[in-house]
C-alpha positions, 0 to 999 in steps of 0.5 A: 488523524495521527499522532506520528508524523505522516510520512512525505508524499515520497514515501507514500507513493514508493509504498504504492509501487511496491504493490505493483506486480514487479516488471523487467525493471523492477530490481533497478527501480527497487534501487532507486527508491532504496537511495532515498529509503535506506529501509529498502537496502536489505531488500535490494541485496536480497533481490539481486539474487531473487530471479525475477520469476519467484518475485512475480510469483510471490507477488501473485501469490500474496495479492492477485491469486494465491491457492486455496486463496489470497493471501492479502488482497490490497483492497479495501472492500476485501477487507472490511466488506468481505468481498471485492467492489464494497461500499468503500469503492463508491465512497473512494470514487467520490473521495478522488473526484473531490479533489480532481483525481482518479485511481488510474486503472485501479479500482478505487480501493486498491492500497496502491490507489489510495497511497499514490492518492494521500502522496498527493493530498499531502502535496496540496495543504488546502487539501487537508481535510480530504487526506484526513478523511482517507486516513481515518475513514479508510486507510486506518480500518484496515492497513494494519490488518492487511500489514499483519497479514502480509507480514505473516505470508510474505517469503521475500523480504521486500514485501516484510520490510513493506509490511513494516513501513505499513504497520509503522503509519498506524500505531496502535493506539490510533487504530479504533475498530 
């Protein structure tokens, strides 16, 4: 699965919120989640200053709705399928029913979804093989293209630091096309 340590359930799911659209609260969770991800403080100072506004406008723009289009979807079927609801959203439905879960909301192959999910499997150590197969089958044929490109379009520091940590869980020997 990986030849670097998987990170704790922890960081997994303060990635996941990091793809949320950001909230009224949004700077102080950011703060939050700083104090446990010392990577985060560059983003903290930025965001003090960044009027919550160009946020969510920054954050519609990479992931829900950019013009003449988006810019980096976090889905996976956009990635490998070229279009939204592909085959890996049936796969990811059966992956979470196996291990009693749903994607809250979220369509199944939304990287949000699938974080919060592996911060979960890697919480349950008889669920080892299902994580291994969200790493493997899923997360690492596409992560890093979807990391690359937010790095290459994201304006806010938030969402580059983000695109590093995604970048760091898949080195690129791991990643086999």
């Amino acid at each position: 699965m990986m030849d670097s340590p998987l990170p704790s359930a922890t960081t997994l799911r303060c990635l996941a919120r990091l793809l949320g659209a950001p909230d009224d609260g949004a700077q102080r969770s950011l703060r939050r989640h700083a104090a446990e991800h010392p990577w985060l403080s560059g983003a903290v100072v930025e965001m003090a200053v960044v009027p919550l506004d160009r946020w969510r406008a920054e954050h519609t723009r990479l992931f829900v709705s950019g013009y003449p289009r988006t810019a980096c979807p976090p889905f996976e079927s956009a990635y490998r399928h070229g279009r939204m609801g592909g085959p890996a959203v049936h796969e990811l439905e059966d992956l979470f029913a196996r291990n009693g879960l749903a994607p809250d909301g979220m369509p199944a192959d939304f990287l949000g979804a699938l974080l919060d999910l592996a911060g979960e499997l890697r919480d349950r150590p008889l669920a080892a093989s299902s994580l291994a197969e969200l790493w493997s089958r899923h997360l690492a044929l596409w992560v890093p293209d979807f990391a690359a490109d937010l790095d290459r379009h994201a304006t806010l520091r938030v969402y580059r630091d983000l695109a590093a940590r995604l970048m760091s869980l898949f080195p690129v020997a791991e990643v086999v096309r």
